[in-house]
N, C-alpha and C positions, 0 to 999 in steps of 0.2 A: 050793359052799362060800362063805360070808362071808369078805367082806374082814376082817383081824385089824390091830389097831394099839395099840402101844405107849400104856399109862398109868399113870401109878406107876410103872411098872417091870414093868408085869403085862401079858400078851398079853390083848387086849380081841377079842373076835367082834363085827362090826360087824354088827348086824342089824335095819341102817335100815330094806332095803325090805321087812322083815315087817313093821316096826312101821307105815309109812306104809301099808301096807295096810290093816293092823288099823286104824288110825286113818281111813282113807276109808268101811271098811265099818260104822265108829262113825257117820259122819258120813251115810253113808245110810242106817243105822237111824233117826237123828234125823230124818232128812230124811222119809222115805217107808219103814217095815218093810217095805214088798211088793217094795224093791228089793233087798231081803236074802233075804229068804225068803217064796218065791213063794204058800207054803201061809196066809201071813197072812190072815184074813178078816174083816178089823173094819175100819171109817174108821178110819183116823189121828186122832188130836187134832188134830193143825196143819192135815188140811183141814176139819173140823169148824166151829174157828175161821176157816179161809180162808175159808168160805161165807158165813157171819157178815158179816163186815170188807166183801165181796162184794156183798154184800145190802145193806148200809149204805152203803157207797158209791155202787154204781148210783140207791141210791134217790133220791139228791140232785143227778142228772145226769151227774156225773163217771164218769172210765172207770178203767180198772186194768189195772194192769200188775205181772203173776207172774214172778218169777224164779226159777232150776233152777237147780242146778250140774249139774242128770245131764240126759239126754235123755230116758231111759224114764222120769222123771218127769215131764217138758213135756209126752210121750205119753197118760202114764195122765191127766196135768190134765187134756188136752183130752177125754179120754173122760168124766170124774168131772164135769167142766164144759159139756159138750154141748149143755145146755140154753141157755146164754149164744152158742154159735156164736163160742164163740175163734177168734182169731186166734192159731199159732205159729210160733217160729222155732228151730232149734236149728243143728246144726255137719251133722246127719247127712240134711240137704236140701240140694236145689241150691239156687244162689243167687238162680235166676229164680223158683222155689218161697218161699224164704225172700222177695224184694222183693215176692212177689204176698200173704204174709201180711202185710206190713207195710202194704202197700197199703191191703188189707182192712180193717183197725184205723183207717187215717188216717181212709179215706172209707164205709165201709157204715155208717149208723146203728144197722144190727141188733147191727153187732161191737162191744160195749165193752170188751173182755179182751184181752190179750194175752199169752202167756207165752211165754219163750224165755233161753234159757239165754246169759248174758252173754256168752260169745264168739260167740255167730252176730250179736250184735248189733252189736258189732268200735267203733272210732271212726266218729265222724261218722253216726250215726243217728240221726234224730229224728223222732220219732212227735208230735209235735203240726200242727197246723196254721194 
């Protein structure tokens, strides 16, 4: 049962954590539809464009750096990206796992990618050299 509270004068049904659901699974449709619904079978627009942005970048030297909110999205990049030999990092590796990607990124030439989802990367990380 929802928590209920007083406004107006009117007993109110508090039903945050549906909505903050619904709103997370808004937010990975935008993100990624395959993390909504597994049966999707089309690119996404936003990797579409990420390949683009990708392509354009590398071509000029520079490296890049993908950022997730979700994990099986850093998962699926690094499958859909394979040909670049990502480097990832997320919350759901160990840390020796997660320093050995970062690693990768600093010093292998072949890695120019990196994606990982802003908490595996925590303070004090830095990826340049």
């Amino acid at each position: 049962m929802s928590p209920e509270f007083i406004s107006d004068g009117k007993l109110i049904n508090d039903d945050a954590e549906v909505i903050l659901k619904r709103l997370l699974r808004l937010v990975q449709c935008a993100s990624n539809p395959i993390l909504v619904d597994k049966s999707y079978n089309e690119s996404p627009s936003k990797l579409i464009k990420l390949k683009e942005l990708i392509k354009d970048i590398l071509s000029d030297g520079s490296e890049v750096i993908v950022w997730s909110s979700f994990i099986k999205n850093v998962e699926w990049l690094k499958k859909e990206l394979f040909t670049y030999d990502p480097a990832v990092a997320h919350g759901s590796m160990l840390i020796e796992d997660r320093n050995g990607q970062i690693e990768k990124f600093k010093t292998q030439d072949s890695c120019k990618i990196f994606i990982a989802t802003p908490g595996a990367a925590k303070e004090g990380l830095t990826l340049t050299n």
